[in-house]
N, C-alpha and C positions, 0 to 999 in steps of 0.2 A: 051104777046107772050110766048108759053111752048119750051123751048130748051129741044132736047132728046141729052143725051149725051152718049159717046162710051165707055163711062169709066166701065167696070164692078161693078156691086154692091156684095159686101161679101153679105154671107148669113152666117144665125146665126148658131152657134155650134149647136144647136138641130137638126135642118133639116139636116147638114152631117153628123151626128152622125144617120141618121133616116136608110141609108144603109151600112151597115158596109161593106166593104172591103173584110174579107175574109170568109163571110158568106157561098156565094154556092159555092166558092171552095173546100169548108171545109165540106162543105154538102154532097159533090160529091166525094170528096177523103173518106169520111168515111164509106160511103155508097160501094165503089170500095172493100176498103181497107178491110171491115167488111165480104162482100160475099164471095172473096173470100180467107179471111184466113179461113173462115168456110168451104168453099169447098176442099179447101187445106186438111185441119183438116180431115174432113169428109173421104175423097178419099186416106189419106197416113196413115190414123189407119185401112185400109183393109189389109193395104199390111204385108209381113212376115218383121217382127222385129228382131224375134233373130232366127236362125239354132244351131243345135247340135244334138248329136247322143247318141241313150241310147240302151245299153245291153238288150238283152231278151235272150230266149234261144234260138240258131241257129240261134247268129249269132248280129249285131250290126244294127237297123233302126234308119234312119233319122228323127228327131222331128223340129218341128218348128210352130212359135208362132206369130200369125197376132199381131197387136195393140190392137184389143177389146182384147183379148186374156190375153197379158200383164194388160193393164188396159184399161176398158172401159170411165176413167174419161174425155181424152178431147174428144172424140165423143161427150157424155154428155152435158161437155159446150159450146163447140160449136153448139149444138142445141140450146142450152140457149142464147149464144151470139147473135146466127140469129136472132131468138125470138126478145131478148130484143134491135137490132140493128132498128128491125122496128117497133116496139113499142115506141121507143122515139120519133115519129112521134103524137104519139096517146093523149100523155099526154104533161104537161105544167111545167112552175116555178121549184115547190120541185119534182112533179113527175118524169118527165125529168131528174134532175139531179141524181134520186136515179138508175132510168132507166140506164144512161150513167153509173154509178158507178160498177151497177150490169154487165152490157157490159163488161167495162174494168176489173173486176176482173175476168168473165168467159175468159177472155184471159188470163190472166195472173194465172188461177189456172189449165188450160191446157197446157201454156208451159211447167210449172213447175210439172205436171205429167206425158209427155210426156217426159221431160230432166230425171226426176228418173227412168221413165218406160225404158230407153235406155239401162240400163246395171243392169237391174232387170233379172233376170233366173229362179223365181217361177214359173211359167207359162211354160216352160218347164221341168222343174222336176217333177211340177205336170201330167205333157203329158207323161213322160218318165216312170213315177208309174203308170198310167193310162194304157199305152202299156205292160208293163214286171209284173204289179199286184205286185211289190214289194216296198210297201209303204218307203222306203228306198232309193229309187232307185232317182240318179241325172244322169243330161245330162253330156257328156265328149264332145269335141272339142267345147264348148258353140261360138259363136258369132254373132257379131252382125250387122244389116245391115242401112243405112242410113236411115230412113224410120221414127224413131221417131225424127228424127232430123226435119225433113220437116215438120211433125206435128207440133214440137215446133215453127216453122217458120209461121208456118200458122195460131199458135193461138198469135204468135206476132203481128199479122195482123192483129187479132182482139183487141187486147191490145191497140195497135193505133187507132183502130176505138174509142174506150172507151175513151181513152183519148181527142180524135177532139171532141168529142160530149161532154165531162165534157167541154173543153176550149172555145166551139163555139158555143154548142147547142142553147143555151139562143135568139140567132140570126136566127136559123134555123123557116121554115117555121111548123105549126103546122092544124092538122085535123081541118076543119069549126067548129064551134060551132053547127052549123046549129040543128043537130038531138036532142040536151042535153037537158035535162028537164032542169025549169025554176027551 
């Protein structure tokens, strides 16, 4: 006679180790996390960064300087970031991880242009000799407005996508094989 018993059977380390645990959440925050620090990026390197005022003749006009303006570097990366955020989908193993690396540096080399571009004033001096043709010539009342701050924030956003994808990716779902030559 077969006795079925109620006792749970363990199952071996391979088979739970076969779904990791924080695999699509990690897929899902990255994926969040990565669009929109790029849109973020994207949409607060339009706005005016720095105001100030430059001399001409008759009289003092208002100068002022979007983000591309100051520096076009995290527009850039964050095109890169998006790029390479859905691109680590495409590729595997070493690819993937160079992918995720490339991700998390375009974050991180857009904060870090975006925190120097904050209380940079080239870009209006050069606007302020552009206006008065007096290659000489700097902005007075210079400041500066929130605006690359929020860029910085947004390519933190991506910084953490870079990072969920070096720590998680390896787990993440990847493109069929199906189309690849043999």
């Amino acid at each position: 006679m077969g006795y079925v018993s109620a006792v749970p059977v363990p199952q071996p380390r391979a088979a739970r180790a076969a779904v990791p645990g924080g695999g699509r959440r990690s897929l899902a925050a990255a994926l969040f996390l990565g669009a929109l620090g790029a849109t973020v990026v994207l949409l607060s390197a339009g706005q005016t960064w720095a105001e100030g005022t430059a001399s001409v003749i008759g009289g003092d006009v208002a100068v002022e300087a979007d983000g591309g303006t100051v520096t076009g570097v995290p527009t850039a990366l964050a095109i890169v970031g998006l790029a390479a955020l859905f691109a680590v989908f495409a590729v595997r193993r070493t690819g993937r991880t160079l992918v995720a690396a490339l991700l998390t540096l375009s974050g991180a080399g857009a904060a870090l242009a975006a925190f120097l571009g904050a209380s940079d004033s080239a870009a209006l001096d050069a606007e302020a000799a552009r206006l008065s043709g007096d290659t000489g010539a700097a902005v007075a009342g210079l400041s500066h407005t929130v605006w690359p701050y929020v860029t910085a924030a947004g390519a933190v956003l991506i910084l953490i996508a870079g990072l969920l994808a070096l720590r998680f990716g390896t787990s993440w779902p990847a493109m069929g094989g199906r189309y690849e030559r043999a």
